[in-house]
N, C-alpha and C positions, 0 to 999 in steps of 0.2 A: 360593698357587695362584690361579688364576684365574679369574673369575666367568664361569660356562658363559656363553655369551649365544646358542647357537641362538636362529632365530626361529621364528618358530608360527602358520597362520593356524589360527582358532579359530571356532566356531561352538556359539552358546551357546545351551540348550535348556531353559524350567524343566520341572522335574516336582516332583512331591511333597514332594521332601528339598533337591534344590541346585538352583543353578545348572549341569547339566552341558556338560562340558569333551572337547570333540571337534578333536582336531590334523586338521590336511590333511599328505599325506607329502609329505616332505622330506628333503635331502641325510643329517638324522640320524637319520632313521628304520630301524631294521635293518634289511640286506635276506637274510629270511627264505624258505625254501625250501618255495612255496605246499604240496608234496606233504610236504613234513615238517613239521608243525605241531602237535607233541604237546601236551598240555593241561597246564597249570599250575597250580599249588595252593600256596599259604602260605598258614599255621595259627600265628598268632602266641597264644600261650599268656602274658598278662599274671603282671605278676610270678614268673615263672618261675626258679630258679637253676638253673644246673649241676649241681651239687651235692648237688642235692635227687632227682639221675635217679639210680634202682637201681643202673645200669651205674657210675657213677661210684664205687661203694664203699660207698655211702650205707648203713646199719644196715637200711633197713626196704623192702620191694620195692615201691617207689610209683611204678613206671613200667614193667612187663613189655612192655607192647606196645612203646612205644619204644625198651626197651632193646635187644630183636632187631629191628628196624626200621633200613634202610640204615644211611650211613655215619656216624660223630659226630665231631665238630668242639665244640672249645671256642672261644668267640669272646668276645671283649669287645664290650658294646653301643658304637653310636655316641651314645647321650646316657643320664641315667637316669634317665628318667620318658616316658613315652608321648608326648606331643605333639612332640618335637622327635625321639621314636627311629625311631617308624613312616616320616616321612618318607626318610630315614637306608637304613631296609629297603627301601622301594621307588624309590628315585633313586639307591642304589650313593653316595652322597654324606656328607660330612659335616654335622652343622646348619652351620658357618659357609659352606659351599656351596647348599644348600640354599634356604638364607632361613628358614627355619621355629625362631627364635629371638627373644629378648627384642634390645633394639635396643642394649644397652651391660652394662657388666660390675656397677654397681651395685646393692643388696641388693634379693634380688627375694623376694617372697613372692604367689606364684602365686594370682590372687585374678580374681573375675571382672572387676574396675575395670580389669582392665590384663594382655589375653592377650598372648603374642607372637604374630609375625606367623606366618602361612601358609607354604607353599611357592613361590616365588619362580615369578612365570607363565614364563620362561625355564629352567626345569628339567624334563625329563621326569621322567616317572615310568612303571614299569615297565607299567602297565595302559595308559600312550598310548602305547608302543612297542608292547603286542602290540597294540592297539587298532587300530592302522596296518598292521599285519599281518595285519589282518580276523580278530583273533580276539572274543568277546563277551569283558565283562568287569565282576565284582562285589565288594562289598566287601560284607562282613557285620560288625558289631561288636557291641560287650556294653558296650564302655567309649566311651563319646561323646568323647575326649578323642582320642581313635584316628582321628576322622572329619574332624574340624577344622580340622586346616591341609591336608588332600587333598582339601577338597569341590569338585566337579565333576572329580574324574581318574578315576572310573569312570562307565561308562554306567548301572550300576546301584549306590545305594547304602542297604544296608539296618541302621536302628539300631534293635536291641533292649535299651534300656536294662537294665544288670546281667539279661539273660538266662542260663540255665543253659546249659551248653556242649550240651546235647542235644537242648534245645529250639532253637539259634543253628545245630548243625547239618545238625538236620533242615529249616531253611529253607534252609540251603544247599546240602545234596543235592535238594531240591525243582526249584532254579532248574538246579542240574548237569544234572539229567534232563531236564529242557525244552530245553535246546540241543543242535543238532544238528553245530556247525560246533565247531574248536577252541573251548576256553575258558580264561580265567584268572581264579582264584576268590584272593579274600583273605579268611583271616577274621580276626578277633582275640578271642581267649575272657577273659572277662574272671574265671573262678570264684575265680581266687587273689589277686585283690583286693577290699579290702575295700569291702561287708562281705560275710562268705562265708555261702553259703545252711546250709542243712541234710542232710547227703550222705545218699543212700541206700544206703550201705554202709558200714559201721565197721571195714576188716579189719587196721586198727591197736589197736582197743580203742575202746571207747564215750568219748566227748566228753561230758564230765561238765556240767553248768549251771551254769558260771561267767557272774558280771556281764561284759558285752560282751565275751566270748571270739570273737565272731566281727568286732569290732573292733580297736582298739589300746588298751591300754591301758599305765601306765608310760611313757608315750612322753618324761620331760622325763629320761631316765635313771635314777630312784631305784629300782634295784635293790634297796636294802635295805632295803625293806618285805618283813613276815613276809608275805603273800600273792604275792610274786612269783616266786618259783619254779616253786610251782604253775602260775600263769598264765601263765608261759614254755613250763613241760612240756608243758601242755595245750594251745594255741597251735600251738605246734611239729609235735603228734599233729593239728590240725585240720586245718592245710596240707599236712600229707603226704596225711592225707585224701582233701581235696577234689582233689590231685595224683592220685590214684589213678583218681579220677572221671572227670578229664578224661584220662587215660592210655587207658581203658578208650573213652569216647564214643569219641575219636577212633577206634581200633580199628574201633569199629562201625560208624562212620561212612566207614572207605576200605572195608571191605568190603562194602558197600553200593553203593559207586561200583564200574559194571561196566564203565567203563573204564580204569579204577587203572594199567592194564598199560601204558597207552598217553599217564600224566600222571605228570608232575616235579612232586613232592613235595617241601617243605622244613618244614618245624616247628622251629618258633624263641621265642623271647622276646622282647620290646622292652627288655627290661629283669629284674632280679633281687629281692632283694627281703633285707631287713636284720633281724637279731632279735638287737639289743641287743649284735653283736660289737665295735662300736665306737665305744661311748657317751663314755667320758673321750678317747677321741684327739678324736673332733668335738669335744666341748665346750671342747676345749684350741686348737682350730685355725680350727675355724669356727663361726662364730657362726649362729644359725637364728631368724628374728624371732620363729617361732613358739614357742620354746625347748623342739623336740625334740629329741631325740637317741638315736642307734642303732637307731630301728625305721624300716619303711616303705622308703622311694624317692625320689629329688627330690633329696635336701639335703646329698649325701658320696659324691664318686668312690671309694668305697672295693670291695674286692672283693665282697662278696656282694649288691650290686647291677650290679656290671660285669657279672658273670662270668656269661654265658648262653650255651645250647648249639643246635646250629645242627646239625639231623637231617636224614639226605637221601638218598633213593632215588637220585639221579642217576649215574651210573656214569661213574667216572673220578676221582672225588675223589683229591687229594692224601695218600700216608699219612702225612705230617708231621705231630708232635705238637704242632705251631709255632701258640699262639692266636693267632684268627684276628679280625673282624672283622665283624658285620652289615650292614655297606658291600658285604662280599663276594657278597653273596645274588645282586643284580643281575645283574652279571657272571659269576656261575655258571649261572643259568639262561639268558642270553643265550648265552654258550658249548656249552648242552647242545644249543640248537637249532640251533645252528648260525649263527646269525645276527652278520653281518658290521657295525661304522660305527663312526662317528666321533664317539662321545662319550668326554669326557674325565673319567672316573670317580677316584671316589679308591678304590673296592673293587677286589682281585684275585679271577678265580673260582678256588674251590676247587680248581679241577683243577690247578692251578700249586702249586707250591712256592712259601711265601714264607717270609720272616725279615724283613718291615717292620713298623717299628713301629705299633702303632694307638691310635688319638684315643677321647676320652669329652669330650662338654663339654655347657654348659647347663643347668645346676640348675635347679631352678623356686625355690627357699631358700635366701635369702644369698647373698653376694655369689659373682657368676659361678665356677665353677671347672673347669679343664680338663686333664687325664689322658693320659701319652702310656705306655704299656704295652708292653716289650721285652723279651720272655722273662717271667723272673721279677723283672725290675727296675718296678717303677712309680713315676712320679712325679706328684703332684700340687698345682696351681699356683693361687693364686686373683690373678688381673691387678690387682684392685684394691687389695688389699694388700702384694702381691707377696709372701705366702707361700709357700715351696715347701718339701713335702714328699717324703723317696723311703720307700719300705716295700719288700718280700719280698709280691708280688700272690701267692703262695703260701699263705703265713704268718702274713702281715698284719704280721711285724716291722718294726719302723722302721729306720733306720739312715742316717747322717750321711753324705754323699758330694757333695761340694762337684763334682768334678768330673765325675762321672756326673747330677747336676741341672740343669749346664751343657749336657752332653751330649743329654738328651731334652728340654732345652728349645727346642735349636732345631727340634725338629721342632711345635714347635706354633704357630698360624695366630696372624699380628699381625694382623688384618681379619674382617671377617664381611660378607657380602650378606644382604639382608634382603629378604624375602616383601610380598606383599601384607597389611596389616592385614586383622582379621578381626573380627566384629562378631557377639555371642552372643546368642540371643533369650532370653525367660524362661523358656523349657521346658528350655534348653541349660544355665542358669545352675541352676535346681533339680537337674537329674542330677549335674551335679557337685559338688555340694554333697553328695549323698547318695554320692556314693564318696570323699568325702572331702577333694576340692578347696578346700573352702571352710569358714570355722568357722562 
C-alpha cells in the first residue's frame, strides 16, 4: 500500500502538556454537514478481551451495562500493545501506515533507551478531521503510553497517570459539559492494567492477600509451582473484578451525559490481554529477551490479546459475524456523519459487509511479528526469522498448511513508513516503568 502523503499547513501552540497540532482545511479534510454534527466519544478500556464481556458466554457477569448497550463486533487489534494500537484506532490505519513503529524487524525489548517513532506528520488522525469540521476536541488517559505517538493531535490533552476509570471520567464529563459546539472526546482507561487498584466492589468473591496479585507474577511460564494455581484463580477473579468496575463507571458516566442522544459512542480496546494460554507455544516459537511467557501483552500475536470487541451505538452496523478490525473505527464514524473525502484507509466502516482479512503487527518483545486473521484461519509470521505459524484463532490449535500460509502471507506489508521520533522526559520514563514498561 501506499504511504498517505496528504499535505498539512500546521500551526503550533505550546501549553502545558504538548506541542499542539492544528491542520488548516484541505482537499482531505471531510466535508461535513455543518447542521449535522453529532458528537463523538471513544472509550478505549486498556487491556480488555472479548471474551472476558458477559455477552460473550463468559461464566461470570462482568459487563451488564455493555452487554445491553448497542451493536457488538468482534474485531482483531491493529497491534498488541498500546503505543502503536491507539494510533491504529484513530487514523483507520495500519502501524506500517501510520508510522507509529519501531524502525526494522530486529529483537526489540521496549525500554525507554529506544521508543518507536510517533505518528507519521502526513497521517490524520480522527480528532484533526473533526477538528476541521469545527468540532472541539480531547483526549484523556490513565496509561502515558496512549499519549505518546499522538501528541499535539488534540486541542486538549489530558494525563492522569494510572487514574481510576471514575476519577478519568469525571474529568471528562467536566470538559463534555463546558462545550457548547459539537465535540469529540477520547478516552483511554487504563484499570486492567497493571498494576490494578483496589475495587470497591467484590461481586465475584473477595480477593484474597496474595504477594503481588495485583501484578504479574509466573510470568517466565513455570506453572508448576505448588502456588500457582491459586495465583491464577485469583488473578483471573481480580480482572474480572476490576472489569466490572469499569463496566459499571462507564454506565454512570453516559448517563450523566445529557446529550448521549445526540453522540456516536464506540467502546473498544487497544489491545487484550494473556493468562498463561500460551506459555510452551511462545517459548517454542519466539523468543522474549525478557524470558516471559504467556502473560501480559507485547510479546505474541496470539488470540487472547488480538481478540477485542468494538461496542457501538451508531445505527446501521453490519450483522455479520465476520471479525473485524480497529482500523474500522474510523471509517465508521466518518460514515455515521455523513462526511464525504479522500483519504485512503485500510479500515472498512461497520456498516459494510466485509470478509477481508485483517493485519496485527509490532511487538514491543522480540523479534518483530505480524498476523494476518481470515475467519478462523490465522497466521503468524516473524520477517526476521521467517517463522510461520497457522493455528484455529478460535481454538488456539495449531495446524500444518503449507498452502494456506502461502495464502495469507501475501496479504502482509513488505514496507513500513515511519513517524516522527519521539523523545521521553524523566516524568514520562518513571510512569512507565511503574506500569510496567520497564525492569
Amino acid at each position: 500500500m501506499l504511504r498517505q502523503t496528504a499535505k498539512r499547513g500546521v500551526n503550533k501552540i505550546e501549553n502545558l502538556y504538548d506541542s499542539l497540532l492544528y491542520m488548516s482545511k484541505s482537499d482531505d479534510i471531510p466535508n461535513i454537514d455543518p447542521d449535522i454534527r453529532p458528537n463523538v466519544l471513544i472509550i478505549t478500556i486498556d487491556c480488555l478481551r472479548n471474551d472476558r464481556l458477559s455477552r460473550t458466554g463468559y461464566d461470570r457477569r462482568t459487563t451488564p451495562f455493555l452487554d445491553s448497550f448497542g451493536n457488538h463486533k468482534s474485531a482483531v487489534t491493529a497491534a498488541p500493545w498500546t503505543f502503536s494500537s491507539v494510533p491504529s484506532i484513530l487514523t483507520g490505519l495500519y502501524p506500517h501506515r501510520h508510522g507509529a513503529a519501531y524502525s526494522n524487524d530486529s529483537v526489540r525489548n521496549q525500554d525507554l533507551s529506544n521508543p518507536p517513532n510517533g505518528v507519521s506528520e502526513d497521517v490524520y488522525t480522527l480528532s484533526e478531521l473533526l477538528s476541521g469540521a469545527g468540532y472541539e476536541t480531547a483526549f484523556f488517559t490513565a496509561i502515558e503510553t496512549a499519549a505518546i505517538p499522538i501528541r499535539g493531535r488534540f486541542s486538549k490533552m489530558v494525563r492522569r497517570h494510572n487514574a481510576r476509570c471514575d476519577e478519568l471520567l469525571k474529568e471528562l464529563e467536566k470538559w463534555w459539559s463546558s462545550q457548547k459546539g459539537p465535540r469529540f472526546g477520547y478516552i483511554q482507561l487504563g484499570d486492567l492494567h497493571e498494576p490494578f487498584h483496589n475495587p470497591s466492589k467484590t461481586p465475584f468473591g473477595n480477593i484474597p492477600d496474595i504477594e503481588d496479585i495485583d501484578r504479574w507474577r509466573f510470568q517466565d511460564g513455570n506453572t508448576g509451582n505448588e502456588h500457582f494455581e491459586t495465583y491464577r484463580i485469583e488473578k483471573n477473579r481480580y480482572y474480572d473484578t476490576i472489569l466490572y468496575e469499569v463496566d459499571q463507571a462507564i454506565a454512570t458516566f453516559l448517563d450523566a451525559i445529557n446529550d448521549i442522544d445526540d453522540t456516536l459512542v464506540v467502546v473498544t480496546s487497544d489491545h487484550g490481554e494473556e493468562f498463561w494460554e500460551f506459555v510452551e507455544f511462545e517459548r517454542k516459537y519466539f523468543d522474549d529477551p525478557r524470558d516471559i511467557y504467556g502473560v501480559g501483552h507485547g510479546h505474541a500475536l496470539v488470540p487472547p490479546v488480538l481478540d477485542v470487541p468494538i461496542v457501538t451505538n451508531i445505527d446501521g452496523v453490519s450483522e455479520s459475524e465476520a471479525r473485524r478490525s480497529t482500523t474500522d473505527i474510523l471509517p465508521t464514524v466518518l460514515e455515521a456523519i455523513g462526511a464525504k473525502s479522500n483519504l485512503n484507509l485500510d479500515g472498512i466502516g461497520l456498516q459494510m459487509d466485509s470478509s477481508e482479512p485483517v493485519l496485527c503487527q509490532e511487538i514491543a518483545y522480540g523479534a518483530n511479528q505480524m498476523s494476518v486473521t481470515l475467519g478462523n484461519e490465522h497466521l503468524i509470521y516473524e520477517p526476521k526469522t521467517e517463522i510461520s505459524v497457522t493455528m484455529n484463532f478460535e481454538t488456539g490449535e495449531l495446524y500444518k498448511n503449507s498452502e494456506l500460509a502461502v495464502e495469507l502471507a501475501n496479504y502482509l506489508p513488505n514496507s513500513r513508513c515511519l513517524g516522527e521520533k519521539v523523545k521521553l522526559s524523566e516524568d514520562v520514563y518513571r510512569r512507565l516503568s511503574e506500569l510496567g514498561y520497564t525492569e
